[in-house]
N, C-alpha and C positions, 0 to 999 in steps of 0.2 A: 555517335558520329565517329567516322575515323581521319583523323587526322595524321597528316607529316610534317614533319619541321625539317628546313635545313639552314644551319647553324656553324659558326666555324667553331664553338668549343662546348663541350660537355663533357663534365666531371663530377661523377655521381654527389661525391660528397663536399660542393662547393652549395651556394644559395645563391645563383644567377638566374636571372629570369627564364629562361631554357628549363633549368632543374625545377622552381617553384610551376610553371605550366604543365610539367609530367607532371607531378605530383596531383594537383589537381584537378587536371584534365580525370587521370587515371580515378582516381576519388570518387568522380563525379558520373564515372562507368564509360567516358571515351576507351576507342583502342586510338592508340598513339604509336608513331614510328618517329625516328629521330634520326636524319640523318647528320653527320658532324665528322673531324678531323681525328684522327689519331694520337693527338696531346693525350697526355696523359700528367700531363704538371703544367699548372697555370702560371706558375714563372716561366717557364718554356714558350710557353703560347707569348705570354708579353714579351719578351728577349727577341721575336722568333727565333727559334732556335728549335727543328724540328730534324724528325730521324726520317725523313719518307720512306725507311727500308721496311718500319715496321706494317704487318701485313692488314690487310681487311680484317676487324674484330667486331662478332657481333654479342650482347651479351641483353642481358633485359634489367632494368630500375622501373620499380613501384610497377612492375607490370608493362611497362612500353617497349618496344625494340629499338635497343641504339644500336644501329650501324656505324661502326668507326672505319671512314675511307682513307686511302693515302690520297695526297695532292696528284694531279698530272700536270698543274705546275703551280710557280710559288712564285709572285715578281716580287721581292725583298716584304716581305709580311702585308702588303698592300692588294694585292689583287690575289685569290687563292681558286683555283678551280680543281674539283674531286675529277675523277673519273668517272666514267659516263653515269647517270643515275637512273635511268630512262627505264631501265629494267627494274629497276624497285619500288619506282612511282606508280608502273604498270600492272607489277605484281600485288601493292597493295592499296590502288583504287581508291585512292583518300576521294573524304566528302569536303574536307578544308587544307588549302595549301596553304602552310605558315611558314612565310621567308624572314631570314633574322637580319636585316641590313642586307646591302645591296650583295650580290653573290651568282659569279656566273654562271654555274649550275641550275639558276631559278629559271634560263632558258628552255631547259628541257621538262622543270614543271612545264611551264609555259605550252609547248606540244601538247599534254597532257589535257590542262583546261581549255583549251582549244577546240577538240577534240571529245571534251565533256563540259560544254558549258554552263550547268546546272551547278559546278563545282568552284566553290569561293576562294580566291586567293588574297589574303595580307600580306604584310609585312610591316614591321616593327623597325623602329629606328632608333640610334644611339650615337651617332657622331653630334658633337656640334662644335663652337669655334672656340672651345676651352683645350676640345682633344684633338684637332682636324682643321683640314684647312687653314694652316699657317702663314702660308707662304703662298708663290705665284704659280708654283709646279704643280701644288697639291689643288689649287682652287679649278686653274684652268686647264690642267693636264688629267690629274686621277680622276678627280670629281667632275669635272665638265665635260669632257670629253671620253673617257676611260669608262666611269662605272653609269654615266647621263646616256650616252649617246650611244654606246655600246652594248648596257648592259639593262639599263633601266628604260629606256625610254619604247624597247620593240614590248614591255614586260605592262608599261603604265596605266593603258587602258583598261588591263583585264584585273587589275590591283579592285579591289569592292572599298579597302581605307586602309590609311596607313596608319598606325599607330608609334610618333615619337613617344619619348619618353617623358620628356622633360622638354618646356615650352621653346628652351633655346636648342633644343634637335629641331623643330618645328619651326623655327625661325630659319635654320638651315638646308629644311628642306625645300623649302621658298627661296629663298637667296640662291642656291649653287642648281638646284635641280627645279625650279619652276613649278613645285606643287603646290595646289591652294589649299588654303584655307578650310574649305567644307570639305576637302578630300582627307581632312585629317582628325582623329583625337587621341587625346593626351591617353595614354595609359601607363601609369606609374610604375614602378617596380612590385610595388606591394613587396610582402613580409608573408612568412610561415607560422598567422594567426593559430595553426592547430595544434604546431609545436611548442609555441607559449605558453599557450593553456597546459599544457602536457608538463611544462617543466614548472609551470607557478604553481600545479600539484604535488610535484613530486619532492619536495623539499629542499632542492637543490640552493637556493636564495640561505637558508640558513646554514646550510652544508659549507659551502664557500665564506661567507662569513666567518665563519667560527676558525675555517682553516687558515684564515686570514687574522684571526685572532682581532674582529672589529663587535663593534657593542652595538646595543640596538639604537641607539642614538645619534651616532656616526653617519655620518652618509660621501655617499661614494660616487664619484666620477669615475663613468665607462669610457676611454678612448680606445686610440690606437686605429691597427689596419698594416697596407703595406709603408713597414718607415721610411719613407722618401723627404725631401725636402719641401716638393711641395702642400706637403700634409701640412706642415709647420707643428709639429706637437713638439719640439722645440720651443715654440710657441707658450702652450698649455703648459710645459714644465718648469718654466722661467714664471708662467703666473703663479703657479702651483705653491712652490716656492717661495716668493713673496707675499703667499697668505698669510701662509704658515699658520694653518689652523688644526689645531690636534686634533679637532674632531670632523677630519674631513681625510679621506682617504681617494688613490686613485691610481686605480685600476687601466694598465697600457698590454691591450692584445698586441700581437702581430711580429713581424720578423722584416728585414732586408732580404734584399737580395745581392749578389755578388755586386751588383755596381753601386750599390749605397751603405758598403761595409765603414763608409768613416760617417755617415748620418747617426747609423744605432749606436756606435763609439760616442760620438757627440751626446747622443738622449742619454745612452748610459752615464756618463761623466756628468750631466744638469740632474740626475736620478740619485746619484751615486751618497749623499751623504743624509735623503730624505728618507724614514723608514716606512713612508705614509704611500710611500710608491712602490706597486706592483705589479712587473713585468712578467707577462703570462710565458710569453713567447708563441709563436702560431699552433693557433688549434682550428680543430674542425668547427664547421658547422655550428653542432649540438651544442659544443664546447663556448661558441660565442654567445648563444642565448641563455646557456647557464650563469655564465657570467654578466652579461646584461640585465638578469631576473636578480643577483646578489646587489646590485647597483641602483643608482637613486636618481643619477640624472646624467646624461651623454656631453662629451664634450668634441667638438673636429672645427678646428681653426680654419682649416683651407680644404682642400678637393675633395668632392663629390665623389659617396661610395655608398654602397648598397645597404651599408649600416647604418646611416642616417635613417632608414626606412627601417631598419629591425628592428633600432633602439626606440623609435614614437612608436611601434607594433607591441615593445614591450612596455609600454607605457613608462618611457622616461621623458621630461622634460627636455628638449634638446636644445644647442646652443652650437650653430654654424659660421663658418664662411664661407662667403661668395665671393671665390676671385675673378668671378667672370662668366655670366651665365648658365649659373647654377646653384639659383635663386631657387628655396621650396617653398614660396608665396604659393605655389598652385594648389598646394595641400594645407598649408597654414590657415584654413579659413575655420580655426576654433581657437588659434593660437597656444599653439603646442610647443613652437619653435622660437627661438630669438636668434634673428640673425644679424650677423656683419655684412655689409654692403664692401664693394673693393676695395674702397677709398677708407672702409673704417676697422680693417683687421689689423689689431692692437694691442699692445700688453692693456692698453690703459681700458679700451673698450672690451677686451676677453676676461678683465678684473671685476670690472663693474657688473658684469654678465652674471658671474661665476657668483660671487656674492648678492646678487640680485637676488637667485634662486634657493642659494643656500641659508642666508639668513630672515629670509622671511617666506614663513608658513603660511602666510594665505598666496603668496604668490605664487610656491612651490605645486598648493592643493590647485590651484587654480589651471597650472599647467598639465599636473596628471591629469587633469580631468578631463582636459581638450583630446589628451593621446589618445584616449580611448575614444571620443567622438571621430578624430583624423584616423585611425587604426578602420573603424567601422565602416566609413563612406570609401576613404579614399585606396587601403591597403590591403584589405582582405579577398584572396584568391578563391575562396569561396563563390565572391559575386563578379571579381575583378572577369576571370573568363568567359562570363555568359558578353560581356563585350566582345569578345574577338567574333564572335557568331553573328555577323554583320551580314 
């Protein structure tokens, strides 16, 4: 099958949904094209903060063609449209059009299947009212009228289903844009199943240990991500802390960005007199499931990220919060996960969590063993694809 995607970012060596679908599209003997924006740094893309100067690049990952376009315009990081695409849709004749959220370039797919109606268009979704739709501008202005009425709505009949992420995207798609129910399913992020395997081989889990100077007895809390405040691993530091257990170690990936340089000063400073704490600082990819494969069980107090799904993929017990519609009940159906509800993210209840898991072994076996049941049905891109083929 040949598929196109267009996407506003791709960066070869991130794990976003975009990246994990090349990958195993490609695997799986699809030809793949991608079209996407010209970021080149995923802090950039969030800031927006972009160069339009830089030119059209095209290069190829796992075998697919990325096309990187400049914008032909930009409404402050909200509304983004490439330059005509019409010529490359044409030229490579997809048998499935894959849109990533709403995007006005999906017009001129649109021409396309039109014109070849035998040819399936999705699109996948990712806002909901944790990251979007805030306010009165954003509900009734961007989304209701801007990306509804402009941009989705001449696009909605020829859509075969839409794929949220996460059940509160799907709540949102109903509420601001009017889609049902049967027009929709859940497709999760899933995780890079073949890369796990790959590093639980290669002995990297005792590599990182030992450089860490931890015993086989010890067990280790994965966090981290981008250090923002909404993360709260403030949060997890201040528990960490008050365990005070020698034989518990904990592992914080991840970096700031310029606007949250007094956050990581803060983590550093709750960090600074525990030897039990260790700050990776931002690594790749590969780099974070090496370190999730050294580790025993995941910790993220607040916002939903991609690593929630790595960390159950690599079989750790996890332990979240939900500040607001970003609840993983949808995949918790072996109970892999323990979560905090809004109204219950707390030193007192991220204590009780933490030693929950850590001091009792059948609770600990109990939860690995769900990972790999959630990993199996709900995460693995192996099977996860053969859905978009709708």
């Amino acid at each position: 099958m040949k598929i196109l995607m267009l996407c506003e970012l791709y960066i070869e060596n991130l794990e976003y949904q975009e990246n994990l679908l090349v990958k195993y599209y490609r695997k799986h003997g699809h030809e793949v094209t991608v079209i996407t924006s010209t970021y080149d740094n995923v802090f950039d893309y969030y800031n927006n903060k972009h160069d339009n100067s830089k030119p059209k690049r095209i290069y190829y990952d796992h075998g697919a063609k990325i096309i990187k376009l400049p914008f032909k315009f930009n409404f402050a990081g909200k509304i983004k449209k490439y330059l005509n695409i019409t010529s490359i849709v044409e030229e490579f004749k997809p048998d499935l059009l894959y849109i990533h959220d709403i995007m006005p370039n999906m017009l001129e797919m649109l021409d396309y299947k039109k014109r070849n109606p035998q040819v399936k268009m999705i699109m996948d979704y990712h806002a909901d009212y944790s990251n979007s739709g805030n306010n009165w501008i954003s509900v009734q202005v961007l989304h209701k009228i801007i990306r509804r009425k402009i941009y989705l709505d001449p696009v909605r009949k020829h859509i075969s289903k839409f794929f949220p992420i996460i059940p509160g995207s799907a709540t949102f798609l109903t509420d601001l844009y009017g889609v049902h129910k049967d027009e929709m399913e859940i497709l999760p992020l899933g995780a890079d199943v073949d890369l796990v395997e790959e590093i639980k081989k290669s002995g990297k889990r005792e590599i990182i240990r030992n450089k860490l100077g931890l015993r086989d007895n010890q067990k280790v809390i994965f966090s981290g991500g981008k250090f923002a405040p909404l993360k709260r691993i403030d949060l997890l530091l201040e528990v960490f802390n008050e365990i005070n257990d020698p034989n518990l170690h904990l592992i914080v990936v991840g970096d700031s960005d310029t606007n949250n340089q007094k956050y990581k000063e803060e983590l550093f400073e709750l960090a600074a007199n525990n030897p039990n704490i260790h700050f990776t600082g931002w690594i790749n990819n590969q780099q974070v499931y090496e370190y999730l494969s050294a580790s025993d069980l995941a910790v993220f107090p607040a916002s939903q990220s991609i690593v929630w799904l790595q960390a159950i993929a690599s079989e750790l017990p996890l332990i979240i919060g939900d500040f607001g519609g970003q609840s993983l009940d949808y995949i918790n159906e072996f109970g892999a996960i323990l979560e905090m509800k809004p109204d219950g993210i707390s030193k007192e209840n991220l204590k009780a969590y933490i030693q929950k898991i850590t001091s009792d072994n059948d609770t600990y076996n109990k939860m690995k063993e769900a990972t790999k049941k959630t990993r199996a049905k709900y995460l693995d891109w192996n099977y996860l694809i053969n859905r978009t083929f709708v």
